[in-house]
ZADO-1210 file (C-alpha; in nm, 4 decimals, padded with zeros to 6 digits):
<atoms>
<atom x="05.2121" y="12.9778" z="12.3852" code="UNK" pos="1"/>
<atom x="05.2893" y="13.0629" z="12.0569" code="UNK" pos="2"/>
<atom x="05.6718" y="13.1119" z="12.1772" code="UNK" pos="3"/>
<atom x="05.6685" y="12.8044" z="12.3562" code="UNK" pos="4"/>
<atom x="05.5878" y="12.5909" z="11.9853" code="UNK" pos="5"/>
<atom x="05.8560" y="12.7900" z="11.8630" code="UNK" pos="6"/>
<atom x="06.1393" y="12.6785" z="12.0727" code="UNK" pos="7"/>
<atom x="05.9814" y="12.3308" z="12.0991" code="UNK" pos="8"/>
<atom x="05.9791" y="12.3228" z="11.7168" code="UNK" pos="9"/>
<atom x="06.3736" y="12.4422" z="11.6945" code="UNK" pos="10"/>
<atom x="06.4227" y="12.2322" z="11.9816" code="UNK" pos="11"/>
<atom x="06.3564" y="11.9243" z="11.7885" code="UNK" pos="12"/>
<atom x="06.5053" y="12.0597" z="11.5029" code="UNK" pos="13"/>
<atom x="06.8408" y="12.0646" z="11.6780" code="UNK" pos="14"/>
<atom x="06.7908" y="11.7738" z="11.7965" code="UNK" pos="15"/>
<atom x="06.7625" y="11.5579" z="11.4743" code="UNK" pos="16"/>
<atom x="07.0191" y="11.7612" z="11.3388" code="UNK" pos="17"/>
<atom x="07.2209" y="11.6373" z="11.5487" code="UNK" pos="18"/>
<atom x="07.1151" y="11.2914" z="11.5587" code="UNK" pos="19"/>
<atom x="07.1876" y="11.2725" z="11.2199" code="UNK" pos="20"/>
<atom x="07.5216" y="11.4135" z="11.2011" code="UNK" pos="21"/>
<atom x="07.6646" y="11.1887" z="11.5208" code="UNK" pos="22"/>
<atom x="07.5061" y="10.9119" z="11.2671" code="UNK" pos="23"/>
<atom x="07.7231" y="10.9956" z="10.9749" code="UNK" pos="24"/>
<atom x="08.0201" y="10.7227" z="11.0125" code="UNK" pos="25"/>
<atom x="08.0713" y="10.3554" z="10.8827" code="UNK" pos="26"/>
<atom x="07.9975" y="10.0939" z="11.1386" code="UNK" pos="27"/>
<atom x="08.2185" y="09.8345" z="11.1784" code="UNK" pos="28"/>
<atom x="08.0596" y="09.5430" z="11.3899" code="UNK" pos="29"/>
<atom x="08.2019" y="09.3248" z="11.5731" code="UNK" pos="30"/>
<atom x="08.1229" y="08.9348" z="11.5356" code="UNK" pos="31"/>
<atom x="07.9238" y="08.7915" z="11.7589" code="UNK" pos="32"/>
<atom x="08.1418" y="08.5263" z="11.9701" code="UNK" pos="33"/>
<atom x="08.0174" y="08.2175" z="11.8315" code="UNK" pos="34"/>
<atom x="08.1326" y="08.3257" z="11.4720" code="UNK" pos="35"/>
<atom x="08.4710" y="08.2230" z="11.3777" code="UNK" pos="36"/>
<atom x="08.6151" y="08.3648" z="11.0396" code="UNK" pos="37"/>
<atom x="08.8680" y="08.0964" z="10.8179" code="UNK" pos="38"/>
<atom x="09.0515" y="08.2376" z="10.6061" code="UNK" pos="39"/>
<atom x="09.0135" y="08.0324" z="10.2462" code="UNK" pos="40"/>
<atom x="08.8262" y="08.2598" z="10.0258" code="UNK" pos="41"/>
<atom x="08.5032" y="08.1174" z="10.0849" code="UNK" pos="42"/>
<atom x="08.2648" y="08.3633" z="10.2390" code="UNK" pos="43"/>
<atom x="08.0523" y="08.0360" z="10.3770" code="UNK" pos="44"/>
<atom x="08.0624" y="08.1227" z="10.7259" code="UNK" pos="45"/>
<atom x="08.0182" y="08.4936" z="10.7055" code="UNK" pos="46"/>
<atom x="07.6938" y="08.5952" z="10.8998" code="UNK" pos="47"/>
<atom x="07.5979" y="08.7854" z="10.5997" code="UNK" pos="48"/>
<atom x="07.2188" y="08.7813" z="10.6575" code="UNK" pos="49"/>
<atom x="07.3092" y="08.9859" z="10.9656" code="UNK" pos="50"/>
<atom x="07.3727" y="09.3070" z="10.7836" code="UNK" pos="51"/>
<atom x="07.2383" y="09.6035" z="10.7273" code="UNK" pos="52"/>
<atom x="07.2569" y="09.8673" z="10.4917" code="UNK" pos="53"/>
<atom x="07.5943" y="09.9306" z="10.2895" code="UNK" pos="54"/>
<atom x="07.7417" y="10.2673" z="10.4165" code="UNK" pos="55"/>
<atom x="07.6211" y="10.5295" z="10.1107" code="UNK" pos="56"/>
<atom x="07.7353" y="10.8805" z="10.0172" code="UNK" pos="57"/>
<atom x="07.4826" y="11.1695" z="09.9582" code="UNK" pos="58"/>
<atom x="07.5068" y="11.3819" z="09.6860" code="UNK" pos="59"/>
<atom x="07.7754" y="11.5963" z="09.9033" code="UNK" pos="60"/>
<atom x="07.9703" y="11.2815" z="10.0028" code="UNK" pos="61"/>
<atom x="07.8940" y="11.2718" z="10.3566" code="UNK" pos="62"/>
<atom x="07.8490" y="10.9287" z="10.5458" code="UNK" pos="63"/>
<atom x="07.4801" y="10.7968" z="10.5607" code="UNK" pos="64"/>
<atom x="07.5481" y="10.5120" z="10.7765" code="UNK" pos="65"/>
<atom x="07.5629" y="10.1483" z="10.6838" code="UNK" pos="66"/>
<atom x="07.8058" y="09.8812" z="10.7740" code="UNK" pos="67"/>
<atom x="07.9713" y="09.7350" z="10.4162" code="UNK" pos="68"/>
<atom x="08.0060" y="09.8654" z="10.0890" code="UNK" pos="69"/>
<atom x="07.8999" y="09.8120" z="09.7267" code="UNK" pos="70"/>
<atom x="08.0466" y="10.0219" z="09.4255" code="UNK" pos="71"/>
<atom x="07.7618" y="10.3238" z="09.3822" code="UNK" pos="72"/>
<atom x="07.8135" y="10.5114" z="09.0417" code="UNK" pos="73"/>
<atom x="07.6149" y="10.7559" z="09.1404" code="UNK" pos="74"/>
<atom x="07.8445" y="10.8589" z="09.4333" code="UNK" pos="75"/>
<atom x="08.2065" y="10.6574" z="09.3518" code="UNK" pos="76"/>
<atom x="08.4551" y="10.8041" z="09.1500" code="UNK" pos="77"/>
<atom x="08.5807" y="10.6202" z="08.8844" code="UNK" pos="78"/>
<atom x="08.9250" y="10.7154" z="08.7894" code="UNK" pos="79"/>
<atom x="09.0496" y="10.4965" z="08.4796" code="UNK" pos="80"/>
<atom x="09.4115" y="10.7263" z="08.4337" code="UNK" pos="81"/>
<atom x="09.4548" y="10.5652" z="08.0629" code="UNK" pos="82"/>
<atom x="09.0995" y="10.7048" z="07.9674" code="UNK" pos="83"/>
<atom x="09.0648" y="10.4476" z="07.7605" code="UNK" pos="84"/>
<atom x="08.9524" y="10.1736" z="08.0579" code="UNK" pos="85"/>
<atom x="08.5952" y="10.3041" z="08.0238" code="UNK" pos="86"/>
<atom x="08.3257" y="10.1666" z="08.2558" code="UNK" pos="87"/>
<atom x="08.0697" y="09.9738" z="08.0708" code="UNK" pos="88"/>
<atom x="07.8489" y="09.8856" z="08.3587" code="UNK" pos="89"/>
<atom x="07.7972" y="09.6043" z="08.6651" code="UNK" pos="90"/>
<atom x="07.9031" y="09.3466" z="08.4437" code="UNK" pos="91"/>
<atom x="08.2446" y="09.5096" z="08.3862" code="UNK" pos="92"/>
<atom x="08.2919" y="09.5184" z="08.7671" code="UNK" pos="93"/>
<atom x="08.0583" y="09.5318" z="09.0820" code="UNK" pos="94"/>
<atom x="08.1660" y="09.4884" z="09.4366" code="UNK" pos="95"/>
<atom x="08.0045" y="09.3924" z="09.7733" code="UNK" pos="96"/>
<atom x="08.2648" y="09.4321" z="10.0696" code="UNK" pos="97"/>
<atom x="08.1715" y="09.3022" z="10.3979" code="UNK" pos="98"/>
<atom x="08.4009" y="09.3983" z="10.6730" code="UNK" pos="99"/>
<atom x="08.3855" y="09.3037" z="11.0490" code="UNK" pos="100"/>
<atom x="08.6335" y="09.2853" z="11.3716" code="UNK" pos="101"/>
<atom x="08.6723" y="09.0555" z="11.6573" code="UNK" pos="102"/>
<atom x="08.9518" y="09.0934" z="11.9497" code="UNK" pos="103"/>
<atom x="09.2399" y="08.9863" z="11.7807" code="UNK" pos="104"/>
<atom x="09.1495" y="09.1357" z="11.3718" code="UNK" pos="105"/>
<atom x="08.9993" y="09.3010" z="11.1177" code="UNK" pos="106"/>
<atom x="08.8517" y="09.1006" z="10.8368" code="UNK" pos="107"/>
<atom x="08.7346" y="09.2038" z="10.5168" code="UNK" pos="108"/>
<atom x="08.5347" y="08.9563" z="10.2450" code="UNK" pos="109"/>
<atom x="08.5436" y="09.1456" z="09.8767" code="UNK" pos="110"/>
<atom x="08.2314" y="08.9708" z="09.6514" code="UNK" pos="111"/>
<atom x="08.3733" y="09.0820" z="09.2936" code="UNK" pos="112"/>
<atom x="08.1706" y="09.0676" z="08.9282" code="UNK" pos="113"/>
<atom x="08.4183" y="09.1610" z="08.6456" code="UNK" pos="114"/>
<atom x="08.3830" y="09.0239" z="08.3328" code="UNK" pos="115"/>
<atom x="08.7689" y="09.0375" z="08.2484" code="UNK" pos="116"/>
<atom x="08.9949" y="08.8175" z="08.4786" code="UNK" pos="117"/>
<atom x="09.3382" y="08.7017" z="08.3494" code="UNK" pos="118"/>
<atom x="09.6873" y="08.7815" z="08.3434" code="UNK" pos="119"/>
<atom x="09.6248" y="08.8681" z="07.9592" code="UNK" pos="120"/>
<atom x="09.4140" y="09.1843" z="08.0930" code="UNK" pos="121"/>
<atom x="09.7529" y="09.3138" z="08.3431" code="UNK" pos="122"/>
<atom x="10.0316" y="09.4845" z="08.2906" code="UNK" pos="123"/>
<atom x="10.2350" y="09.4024" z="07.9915" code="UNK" pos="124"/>
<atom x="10.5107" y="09.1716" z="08.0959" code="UNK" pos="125"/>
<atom x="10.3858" y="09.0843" z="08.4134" code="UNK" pos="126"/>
<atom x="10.4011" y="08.7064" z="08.3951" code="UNK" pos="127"/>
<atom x="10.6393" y="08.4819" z="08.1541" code="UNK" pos="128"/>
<atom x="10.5480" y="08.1867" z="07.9363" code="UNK" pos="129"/>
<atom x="10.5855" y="07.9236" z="08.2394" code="UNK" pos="130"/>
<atom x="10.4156" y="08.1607" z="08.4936" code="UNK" pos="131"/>
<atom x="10.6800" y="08.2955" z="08.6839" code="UNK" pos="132"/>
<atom x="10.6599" y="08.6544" z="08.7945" code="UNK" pos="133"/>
<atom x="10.8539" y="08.8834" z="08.5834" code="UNK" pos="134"/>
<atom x="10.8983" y="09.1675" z="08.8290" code="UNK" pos="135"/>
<atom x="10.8010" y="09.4349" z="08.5585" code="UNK" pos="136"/>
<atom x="10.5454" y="09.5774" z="08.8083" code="UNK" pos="137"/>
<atom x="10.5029" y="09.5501" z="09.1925" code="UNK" pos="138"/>
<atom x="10.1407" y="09.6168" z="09.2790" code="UNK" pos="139"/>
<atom x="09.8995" y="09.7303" z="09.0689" code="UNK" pos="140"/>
<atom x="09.9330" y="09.4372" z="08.8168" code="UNK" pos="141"/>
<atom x="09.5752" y="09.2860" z="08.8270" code="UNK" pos="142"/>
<atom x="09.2057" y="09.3069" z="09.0252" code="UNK" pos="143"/>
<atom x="09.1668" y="09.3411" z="09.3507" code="UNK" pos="144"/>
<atom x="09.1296" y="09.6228" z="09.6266" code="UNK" pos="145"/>
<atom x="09.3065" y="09.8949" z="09.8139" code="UNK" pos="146"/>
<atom x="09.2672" y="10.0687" z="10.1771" code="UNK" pos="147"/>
<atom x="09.3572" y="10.3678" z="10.2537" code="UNK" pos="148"/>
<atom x="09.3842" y="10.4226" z="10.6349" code="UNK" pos="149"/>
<atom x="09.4227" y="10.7387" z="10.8092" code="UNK" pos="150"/>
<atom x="09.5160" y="10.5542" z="11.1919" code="UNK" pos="151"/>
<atom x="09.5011" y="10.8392" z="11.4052" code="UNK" pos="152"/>
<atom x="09.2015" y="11.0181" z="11.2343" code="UNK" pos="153"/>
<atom x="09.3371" y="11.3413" z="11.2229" code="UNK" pos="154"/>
<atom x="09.3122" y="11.4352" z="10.8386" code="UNK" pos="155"/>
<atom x="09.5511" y="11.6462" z="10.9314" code="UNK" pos="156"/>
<atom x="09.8685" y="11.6695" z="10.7122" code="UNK" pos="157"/>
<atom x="10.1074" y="11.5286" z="10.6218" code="UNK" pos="158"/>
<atom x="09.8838" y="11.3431" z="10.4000" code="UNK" pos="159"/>
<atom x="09.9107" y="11.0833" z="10.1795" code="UNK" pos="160"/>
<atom x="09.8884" y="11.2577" z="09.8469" code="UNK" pos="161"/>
<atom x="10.1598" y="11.5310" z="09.9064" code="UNK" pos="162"/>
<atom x="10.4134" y="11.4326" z="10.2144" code="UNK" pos="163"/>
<atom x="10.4531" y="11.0685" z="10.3177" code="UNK" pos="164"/>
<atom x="10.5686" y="11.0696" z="10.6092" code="UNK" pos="165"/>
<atom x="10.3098" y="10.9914" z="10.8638" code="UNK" pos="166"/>
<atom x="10.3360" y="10.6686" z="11.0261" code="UNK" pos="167"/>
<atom x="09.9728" y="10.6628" z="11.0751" code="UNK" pos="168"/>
<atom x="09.8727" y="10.6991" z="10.7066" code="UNK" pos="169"/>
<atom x="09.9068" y="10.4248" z="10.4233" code="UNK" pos="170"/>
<atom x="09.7344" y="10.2659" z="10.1341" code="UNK" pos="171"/>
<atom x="09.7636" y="09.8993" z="10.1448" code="UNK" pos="172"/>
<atom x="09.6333" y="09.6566" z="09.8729" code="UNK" pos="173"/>
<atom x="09.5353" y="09.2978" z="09.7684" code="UNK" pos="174"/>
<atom x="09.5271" y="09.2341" z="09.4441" code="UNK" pos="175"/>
<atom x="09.4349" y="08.8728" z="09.2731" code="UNK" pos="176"/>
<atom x="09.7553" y="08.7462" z="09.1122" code="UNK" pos="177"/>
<atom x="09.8551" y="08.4953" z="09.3081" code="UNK" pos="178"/>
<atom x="09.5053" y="08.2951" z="09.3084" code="UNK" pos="179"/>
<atom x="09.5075" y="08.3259" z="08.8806" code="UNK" pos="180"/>
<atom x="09.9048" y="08.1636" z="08.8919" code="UNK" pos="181"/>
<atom x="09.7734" y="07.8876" z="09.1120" code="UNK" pos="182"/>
<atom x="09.5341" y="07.8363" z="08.8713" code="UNK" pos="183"/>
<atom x="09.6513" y="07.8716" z="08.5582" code="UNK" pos="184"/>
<atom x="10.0147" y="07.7568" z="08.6357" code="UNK" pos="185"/>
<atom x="09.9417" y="07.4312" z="08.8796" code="UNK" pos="186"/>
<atom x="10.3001" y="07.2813" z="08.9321" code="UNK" pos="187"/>
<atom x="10.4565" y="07.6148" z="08.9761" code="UNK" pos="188"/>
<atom x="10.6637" y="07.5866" z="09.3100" code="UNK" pos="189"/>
<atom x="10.4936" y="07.7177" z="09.5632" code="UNK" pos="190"/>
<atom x="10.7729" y="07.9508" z="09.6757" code="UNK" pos="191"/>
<atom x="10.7039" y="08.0899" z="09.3304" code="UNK" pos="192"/>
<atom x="10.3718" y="08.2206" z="09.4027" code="UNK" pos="193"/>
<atom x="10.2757" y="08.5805" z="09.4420" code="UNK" pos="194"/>
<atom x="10.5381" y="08.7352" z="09.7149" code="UNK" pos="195"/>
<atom x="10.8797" y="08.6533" z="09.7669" code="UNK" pos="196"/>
<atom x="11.1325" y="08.8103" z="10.0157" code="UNK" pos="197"/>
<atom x="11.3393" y="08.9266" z="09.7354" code="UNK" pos="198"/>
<atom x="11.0578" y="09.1842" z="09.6222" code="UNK" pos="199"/>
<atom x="11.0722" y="09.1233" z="09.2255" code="UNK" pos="200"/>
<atom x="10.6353" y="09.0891" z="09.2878" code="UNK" pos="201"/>
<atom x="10.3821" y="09.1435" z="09.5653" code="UNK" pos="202"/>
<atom x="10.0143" y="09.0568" z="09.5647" code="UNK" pos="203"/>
<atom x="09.9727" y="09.2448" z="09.8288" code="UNK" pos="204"/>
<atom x="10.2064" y="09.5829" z="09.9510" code="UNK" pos="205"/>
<atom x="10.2250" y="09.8836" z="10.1436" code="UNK" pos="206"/>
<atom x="10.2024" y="10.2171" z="09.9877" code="UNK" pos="207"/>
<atom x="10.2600" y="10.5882" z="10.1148" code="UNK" pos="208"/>
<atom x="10.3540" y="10.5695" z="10.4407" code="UNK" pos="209"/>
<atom x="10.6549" y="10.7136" z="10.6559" code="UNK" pos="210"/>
<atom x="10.6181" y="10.4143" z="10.8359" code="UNK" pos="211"/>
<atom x="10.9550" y="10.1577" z="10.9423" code="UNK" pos="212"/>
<atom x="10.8021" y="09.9134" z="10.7161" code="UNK" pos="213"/>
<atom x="10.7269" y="10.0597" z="10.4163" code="UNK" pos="214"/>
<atom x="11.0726" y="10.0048" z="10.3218" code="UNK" pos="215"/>
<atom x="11.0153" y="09.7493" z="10.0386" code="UNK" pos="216"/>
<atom x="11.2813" y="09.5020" z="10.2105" code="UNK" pos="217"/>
<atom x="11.2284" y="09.2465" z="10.5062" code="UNK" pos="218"/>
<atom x="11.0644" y="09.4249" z="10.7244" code="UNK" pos="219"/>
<atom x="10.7593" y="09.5072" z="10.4852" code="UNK" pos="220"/>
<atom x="10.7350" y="09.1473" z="10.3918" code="UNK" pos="221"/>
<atom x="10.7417" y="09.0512" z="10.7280" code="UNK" pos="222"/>
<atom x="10.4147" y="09.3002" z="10.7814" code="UNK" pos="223"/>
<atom x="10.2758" y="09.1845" z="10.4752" code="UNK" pos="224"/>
<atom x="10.3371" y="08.8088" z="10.6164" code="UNK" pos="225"/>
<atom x="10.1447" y="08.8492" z="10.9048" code="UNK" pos="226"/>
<atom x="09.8065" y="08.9791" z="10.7096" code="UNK" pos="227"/>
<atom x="09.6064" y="08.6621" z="10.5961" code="UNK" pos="228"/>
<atom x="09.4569" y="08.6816" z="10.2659" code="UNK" pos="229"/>
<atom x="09.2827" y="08.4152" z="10.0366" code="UNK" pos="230"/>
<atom x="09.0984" y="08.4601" z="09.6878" code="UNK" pos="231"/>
<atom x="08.8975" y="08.2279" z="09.5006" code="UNK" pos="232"/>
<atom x="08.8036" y="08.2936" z="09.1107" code="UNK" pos="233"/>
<atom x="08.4877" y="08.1999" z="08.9881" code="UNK" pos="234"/>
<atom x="08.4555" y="07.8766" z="08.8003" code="UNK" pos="235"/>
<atom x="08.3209" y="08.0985" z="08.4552" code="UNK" pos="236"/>
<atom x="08.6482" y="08.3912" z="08.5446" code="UNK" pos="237"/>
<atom x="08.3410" y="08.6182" z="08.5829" code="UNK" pos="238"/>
<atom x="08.4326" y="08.6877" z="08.9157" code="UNK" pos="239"/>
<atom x="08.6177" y="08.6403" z="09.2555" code="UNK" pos="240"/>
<atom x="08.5696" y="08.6138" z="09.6585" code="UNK" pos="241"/>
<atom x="08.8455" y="08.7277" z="09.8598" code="UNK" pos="242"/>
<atom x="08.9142" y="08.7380" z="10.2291" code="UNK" pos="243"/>
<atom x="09.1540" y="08.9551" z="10.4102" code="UNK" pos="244"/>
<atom x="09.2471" y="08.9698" z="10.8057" code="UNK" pos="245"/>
<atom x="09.4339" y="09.1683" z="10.9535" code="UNK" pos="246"/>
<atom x="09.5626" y="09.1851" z="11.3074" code="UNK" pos="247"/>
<atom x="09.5294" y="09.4746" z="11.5609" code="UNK" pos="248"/>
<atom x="09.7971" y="09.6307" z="11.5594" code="UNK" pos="249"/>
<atom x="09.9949" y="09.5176" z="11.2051" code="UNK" pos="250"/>
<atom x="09.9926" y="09.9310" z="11.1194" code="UNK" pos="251"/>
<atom x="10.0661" y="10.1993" z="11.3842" code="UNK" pos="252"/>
<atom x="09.7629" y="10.2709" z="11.5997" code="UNK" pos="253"/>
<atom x="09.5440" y="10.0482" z="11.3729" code="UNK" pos="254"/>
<atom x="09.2833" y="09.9187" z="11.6651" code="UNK" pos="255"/>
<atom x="08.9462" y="09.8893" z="11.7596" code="UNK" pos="256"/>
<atom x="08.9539" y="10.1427" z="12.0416" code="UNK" pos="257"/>
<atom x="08.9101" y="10.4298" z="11.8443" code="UNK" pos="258"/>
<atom x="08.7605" y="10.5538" z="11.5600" code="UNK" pos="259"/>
<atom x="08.9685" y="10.5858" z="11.2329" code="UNK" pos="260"/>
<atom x="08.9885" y="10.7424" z="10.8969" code="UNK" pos="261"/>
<atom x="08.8807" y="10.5334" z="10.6172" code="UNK" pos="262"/>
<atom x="08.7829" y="10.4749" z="10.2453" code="UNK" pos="263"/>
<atom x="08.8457" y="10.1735" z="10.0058" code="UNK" pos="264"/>
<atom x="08.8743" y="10.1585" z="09.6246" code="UNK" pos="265"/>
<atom x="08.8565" y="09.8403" z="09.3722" code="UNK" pos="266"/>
<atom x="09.1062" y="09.8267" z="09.1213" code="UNK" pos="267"/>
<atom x="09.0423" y="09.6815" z="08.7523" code="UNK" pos="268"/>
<atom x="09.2667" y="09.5733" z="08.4989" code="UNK" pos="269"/>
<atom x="09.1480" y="09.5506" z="08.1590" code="UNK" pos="270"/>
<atom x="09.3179" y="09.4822" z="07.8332" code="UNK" pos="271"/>
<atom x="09.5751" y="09.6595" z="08.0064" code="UNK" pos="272"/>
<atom x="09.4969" y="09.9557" z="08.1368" code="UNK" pos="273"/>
<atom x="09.4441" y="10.0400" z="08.4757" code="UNK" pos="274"/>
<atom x="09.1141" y="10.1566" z="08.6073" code="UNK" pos="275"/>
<atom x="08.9596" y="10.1531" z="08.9677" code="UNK" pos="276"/>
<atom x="08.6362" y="10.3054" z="09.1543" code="UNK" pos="277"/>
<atom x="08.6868" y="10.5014" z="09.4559" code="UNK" pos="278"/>
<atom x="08.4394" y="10.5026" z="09.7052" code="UNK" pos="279"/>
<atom x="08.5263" y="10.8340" z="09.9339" code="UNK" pos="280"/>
<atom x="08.4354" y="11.0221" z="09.5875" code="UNK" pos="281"/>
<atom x="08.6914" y="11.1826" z="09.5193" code="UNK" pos="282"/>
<atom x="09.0302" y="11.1216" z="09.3133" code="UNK" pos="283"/>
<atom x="09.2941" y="11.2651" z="09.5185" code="UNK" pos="284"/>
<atom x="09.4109" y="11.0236" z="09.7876" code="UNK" pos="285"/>
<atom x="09.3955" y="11.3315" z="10.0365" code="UNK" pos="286"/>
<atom x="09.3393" y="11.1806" z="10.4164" code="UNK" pos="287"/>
<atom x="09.1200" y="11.4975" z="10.4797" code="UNK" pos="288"/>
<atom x="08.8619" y="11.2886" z="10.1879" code="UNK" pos="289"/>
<atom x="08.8044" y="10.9609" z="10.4110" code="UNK" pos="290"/>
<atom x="08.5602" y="10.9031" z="10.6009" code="UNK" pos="291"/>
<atom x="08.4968" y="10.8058" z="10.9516" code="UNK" pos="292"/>
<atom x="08.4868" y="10.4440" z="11.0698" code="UNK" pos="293"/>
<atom x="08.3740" y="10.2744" z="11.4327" code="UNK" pos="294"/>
<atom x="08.4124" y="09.9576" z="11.5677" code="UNK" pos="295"/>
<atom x="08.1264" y="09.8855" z="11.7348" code="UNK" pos="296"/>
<atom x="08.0118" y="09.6165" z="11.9583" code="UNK" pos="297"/>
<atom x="07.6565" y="09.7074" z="12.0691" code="UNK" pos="298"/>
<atom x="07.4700" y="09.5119" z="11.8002" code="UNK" pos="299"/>
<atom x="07.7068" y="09.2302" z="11.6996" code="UNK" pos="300"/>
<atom x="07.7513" y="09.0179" z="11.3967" code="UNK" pos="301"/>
<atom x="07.5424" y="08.6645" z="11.3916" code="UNK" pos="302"/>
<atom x="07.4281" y="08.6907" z="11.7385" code="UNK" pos="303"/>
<atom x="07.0747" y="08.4856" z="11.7710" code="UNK" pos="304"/>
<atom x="06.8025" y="08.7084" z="11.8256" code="UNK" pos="305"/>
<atom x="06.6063" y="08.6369" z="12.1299" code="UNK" pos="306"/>
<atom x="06.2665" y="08.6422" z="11.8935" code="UNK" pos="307"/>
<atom x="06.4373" y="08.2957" z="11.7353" code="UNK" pos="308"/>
<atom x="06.4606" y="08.1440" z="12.0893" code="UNK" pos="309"/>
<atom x="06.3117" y="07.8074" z="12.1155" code="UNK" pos="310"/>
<atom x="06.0182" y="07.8037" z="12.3665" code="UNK" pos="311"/>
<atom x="06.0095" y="07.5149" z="12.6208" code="UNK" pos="312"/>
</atoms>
C-alpha cells in the first residue's frame, strides 16, 4: 500500500510538472470574428476586458503564461547604454501591450506613460527648424517599440547578435516620430512625414536580418509599406497609444501555424540619450533568449460568453 502512495504521489508530481512546463509560452489569441481591428491609434474597439493575465517572467526568466505584456522591473532589463538615461520610475515610462491575430494579421496596441515626449528629448539633429527630417539618424530617434522575431523558432544560430544572416530572424521597430511631426509641424507635406523611399528617415525599419529586404532600398520600404501602423500622443505629451498590424506572411515564415520565437522591448528617449526595457531579461539580443509564442484559437478574443446570453 505504502508503495502504491508512493508512485501515486510521484505520479502526480510528474504530472504537474509537466503541466506546468507545456504552460510556459505567451498566448496569442485570436479575435473572436465579430471583432474588427482599425487601424487609427485608438484602442476603442479592442476587446480589452477579454484578457487575461500579462505573460510574466519568474525569477529565472521562464514564461508563466499570460497573453500581453506590461514593463515588470522586477524581471525586465533595462539597458540605458549612455548610463546616464536612468529609470526614475512608472512615470518615466510604463507600458501595456496588447497583441492579438486574426486570418489575415497580427496586431499589436502599445498603451505608453512617459513623462518626456518631444523631438527635443531625440537624437541631436534629428529634426530642423521647419520640421523636416534631417536624416542624422534612421531608427532609434524617439519612443516607441521593437520586436525581435525568431520565425522558425529554432534559437539556433546564426543569431541575431553575432551573424545576421538568417532570413528568419529580425528586429523590427515603430517608433513615434511621425505622429509628434504631424503634430507639432501641421502644414508639413504629407510626403514629408516619417518614411520616404529615399531612406534619409524611417519611423519604422528592419534590423538584423539576412533577409532580401533588409536592404535599406525599395524593397524594405515596400515591406515596411505594407505593415499598418498609427500613434496617437496624449493631449498632456504624458503619453501615447499606438497600433501596429502586420500581415501573415510580411517576414519569412511569420504565421499563425506555428509557434515562434519572441520578445519585445520599449525604447525611451530622454534628453537625449537612449534607453529601453527589455522584456526577455536579458541584454544581448541572442535568439536563444526569446521566448515562446502561440497563436491560439481555443478561447478567442471578445467572443460573448454564453453566461451573458439573453434568456427568452
Amino acid at each position: 500500500m505504502k508503495n502504491l502512495q508512493t508512485f501515486c504521489f510521484l505520479l502526480l508530481v510528474v504530472a504537474a510538472t509537466s503541466s506546468f512546463a507545456q504552460d510556459r509560452f505567451i498566448d496569442c489569441r485570436k479575435f473572436d470574428s465579430s471583432i474588427t481591428i482599425v487601424i487609427d491609434g485608438d484602442g476603442g474597439d479592442w476587446p480589452l476586458t477579454s484578457y487575461g493575465s500579462p505573460a510574466l517572467l519568474d525569477s529565472d526568466l521562464n514564461v508563466i503564461r499570460g497573453d500581453h505584456f506590461i514593463i515588470d522591473p522586477e524581471t525586465a532589463n533595462y539597458d540605458n547604454q549612455d548610463n546616464t538615461n536612468a529609470y526614475e520610475g512608472p512615470e518615466d515610462i510604463d507600458a501595456t501591450t496588447y497583441i492579438g491575430w486574426d486570418d489575415e494579421a497580427f496586431f499589436v496596441l502599445n498603451i505608453v506613460t512617459d513623462d518626456k515626449i518631444g523631438f527635443e528629448h531625440a537624437n541631436a539633429d534629428t529634426i530642423d527648424a521647419d520640421g523636416y527630417l534631417t536624416g542624422a539618424s534612421t531608427g532609434w530617434t524617439n519612443d516607441g517599440i521593437e520586436f525581435w522575431l525568431d520565425n522558425d523558432n529554432n534559437r539556433e544560430p546564426p543569431n541575431i547578435q553575432d551573424d545576421q544572416t538568417s532570413p528568419n530572424d529580425l528586429q523590427f521597430n515603430v517608433l513615434i516620430d511621425d505622429a509628434l511631426q504631424r503634430l507639432d509641424y501641421p502644414d508639413i507635406d504629407e510626403f514629408d512625414i516619417g518614411m520616404t523611399p529615399n531612406y534619409t528617415f524611417q519611423y519604422k525599419e528592419i534590423f538584423r536580418c539576412g533577409a532580401d529586404f533588409n536592404d535599406g532600398g525599395d524593397l524594405e520600404y515596400e515591406t515596411l509599406d505594407t505593415i499598418e501602423t498609427a500613434t496617437i500622443i496624449d493631449e498632456d505629451r504624458k503619453g501615447y497609444t499606438m497600433e501596429i498590424r502586420i500581415p501573415w506572411g510580411t517576414f519569412y515564415e511569420f504565421n499563425p501555424d506555428a509557434p515562434i520565437g519572441f520578445s519585445i522591448s520599449w525604447t525611451d528617449w530622454d534628453d537625449g540619450e537612449f534607453s529601453h526595457w527589455i522584456w526577455h531579461g536579458t541584454v544581448d539580443a541572442q535568439t536563444s533568449d526569446y521566448k515562446e509564442m502561440r497563436f491560439t484559437s481555443d478561447n478567442p478574443l471578445g467572443g460573448v460568453s454564453i453566461s451573458t446570453w439573453s434568456i427568452y
